[in-house]
N, C-alpha and C positions, 0 to 999 in steps of 0.2 A: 504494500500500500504506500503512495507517494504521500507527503504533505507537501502542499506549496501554499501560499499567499496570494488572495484575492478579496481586494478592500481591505488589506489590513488585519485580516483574521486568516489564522492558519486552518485548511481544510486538508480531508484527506481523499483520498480519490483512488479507486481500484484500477483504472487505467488514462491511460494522455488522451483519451479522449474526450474524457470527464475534464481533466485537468482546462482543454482547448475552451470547451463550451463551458464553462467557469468562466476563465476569464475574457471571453467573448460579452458578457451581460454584465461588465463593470464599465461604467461609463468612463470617458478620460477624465482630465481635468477639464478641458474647455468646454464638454459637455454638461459636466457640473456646474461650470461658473454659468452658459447659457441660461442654462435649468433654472438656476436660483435669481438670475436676472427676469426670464420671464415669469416664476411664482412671485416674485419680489412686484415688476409691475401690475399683473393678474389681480394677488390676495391683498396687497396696501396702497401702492399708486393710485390706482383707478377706481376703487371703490372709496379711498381720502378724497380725491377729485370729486367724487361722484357726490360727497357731503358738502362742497361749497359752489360745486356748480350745477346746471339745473342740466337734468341728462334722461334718456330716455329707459335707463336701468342702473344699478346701483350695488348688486352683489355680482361677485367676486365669479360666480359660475356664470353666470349672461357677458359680463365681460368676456372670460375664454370662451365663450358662444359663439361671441361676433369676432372675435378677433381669428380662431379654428375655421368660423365658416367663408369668411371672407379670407383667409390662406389659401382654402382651396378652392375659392369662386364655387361654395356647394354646402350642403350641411355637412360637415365634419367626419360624421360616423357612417359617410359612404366610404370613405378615406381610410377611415383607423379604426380598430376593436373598441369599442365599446366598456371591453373588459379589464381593461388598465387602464391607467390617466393617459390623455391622447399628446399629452407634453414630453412624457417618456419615450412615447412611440417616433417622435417627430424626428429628424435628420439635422442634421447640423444647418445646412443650406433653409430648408423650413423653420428649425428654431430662430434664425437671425430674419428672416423674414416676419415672425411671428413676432418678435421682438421690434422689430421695426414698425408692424403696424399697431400693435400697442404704445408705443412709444409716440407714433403721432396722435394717437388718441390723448396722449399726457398733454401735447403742445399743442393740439387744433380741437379742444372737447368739444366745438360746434360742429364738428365732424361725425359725430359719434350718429346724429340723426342717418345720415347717410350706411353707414355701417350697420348700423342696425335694422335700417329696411331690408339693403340687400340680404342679409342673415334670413330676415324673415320671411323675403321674397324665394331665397334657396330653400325653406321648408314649407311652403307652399303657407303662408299665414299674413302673408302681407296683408298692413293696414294703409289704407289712403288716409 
């Protein structure tokens, strides 16, 4: 039985193949730092925002709503499993995109109207 290290904790592993698929699902670092930039703007940014300016939602999940369905120009969970967080699932190229149009939801909040139709309009709930 091998031991090796994945995230910092010693595991053991009855063969390299185990050993490979271990540490294939440890994120790098700049996946982490991504990660925690977009739960950072997601869970406090944009719902602080959402307490001083007037918006058209205000928790923390309708946020990654619009920001997941306007990524993929569609509602989200045509895209990604349902079964895990759909932030985990994301690509590096998609997190910094994801990041980006949250981000301008930080600096343009009159924005968010827009965003948020589209969202609704990709799940068939659009309001005039």
């Amino acid at each position: 039985m091998n031991n090796y290290f994945s995230d910092g904790k010693v595991l053991q592993s009855k063969n390299a193949g185990d050993k490979i698929a271990a540490l294939l699902e440890v994120p790098s670092e700049s996946e982490i730092d991504l990660r925690n930039e977009y739960s950072n703007l997601i869970n406090q940014q944009l719902p602080e925002l959402a307490k001083q300016t007037p918006m058209p939602v205000r928790f923390n999940h309708c946020f990654a709503r619009i920001v997941l369905d306007n990524l993929f120009e569609d509602c989200w969970y045509n895209h990604l499993s349902r079964k895990q967080p759909a932030y985990k699932q994301l690509g590096e190229a998609q997190m910094r995109k994801a990041i980006a149009i949250a981000q301008y939801i930080v600096n343009h909040p009159e924005r968010i109207e827009q965003l948020n139709q589209n969202s609704l309009r990709w799940r068939g709930k659009f309001r005039s």
